[in-house]
N, C-alpha and C positions, 0 to 999 in steps of 0.2 A: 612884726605886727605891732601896732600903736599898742599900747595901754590904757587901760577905761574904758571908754564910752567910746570910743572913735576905735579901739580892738573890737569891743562887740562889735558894733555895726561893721567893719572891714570883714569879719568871722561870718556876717548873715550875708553880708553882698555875694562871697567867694563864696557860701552852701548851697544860698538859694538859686544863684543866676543861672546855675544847667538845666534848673528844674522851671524855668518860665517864672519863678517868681524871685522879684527886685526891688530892692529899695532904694536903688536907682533908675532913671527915666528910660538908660539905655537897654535896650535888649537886641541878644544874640540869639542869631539866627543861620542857619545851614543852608547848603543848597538844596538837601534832600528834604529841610523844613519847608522850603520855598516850593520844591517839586510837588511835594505829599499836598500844599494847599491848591495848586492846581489841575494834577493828576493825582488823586492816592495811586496807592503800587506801579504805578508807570514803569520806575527802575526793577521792580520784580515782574512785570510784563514782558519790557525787554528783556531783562535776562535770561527768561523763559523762552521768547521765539530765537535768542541767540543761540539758546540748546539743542533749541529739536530743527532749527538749520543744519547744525553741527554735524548733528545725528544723522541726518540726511544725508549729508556729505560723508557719513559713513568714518566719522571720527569716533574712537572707542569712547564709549562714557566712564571709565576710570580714567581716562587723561582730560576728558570735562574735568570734573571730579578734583583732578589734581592743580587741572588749570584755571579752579574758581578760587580754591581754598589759595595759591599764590601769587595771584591776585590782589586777592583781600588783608595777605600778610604783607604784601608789599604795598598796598594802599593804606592799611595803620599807621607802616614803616615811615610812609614819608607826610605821612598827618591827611591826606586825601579824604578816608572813611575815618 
């Protein structure tokens, strides 16, 4: 990280840029920022009719259960979620 004046401001860009505020022009943006502005929960709608399909089809809901939560560890894993 620089020194002085050019380390603060380096120290404010990388605090504030996750949180929507910047002191640069650019901003970052998600696909689920991008989903939430044109369907809020969309992704939690579908995940919901993907379950109770599931369930219908007479899949236990402890292997949902297990098969959401590795999923989501292996969507971390590879930077996806």
């Amino acid at each position: 990280m620089p020194k002085g004046a050019e380390g603060i401001k380096q120290a404010l860009i990388e605090y504030k840029n996750g949180k929507g505020l910047s002191l640069t022009p650019e901003k970052v943006t998600t696909l689920q920022d991008n989903l939430n502005s044109l369907i809020p929960g969309l992704a939690a709608l579908l995940l919901t009719f993907l379950c109770m399909w599931l369930l219908k089809k007479k899949v236990s809901p402890i292997v949902i259960i297990i098969a959401i939560f590795i999923v989501g560890i292996l969507g971390h894993v590879v930077g996806l979620l």
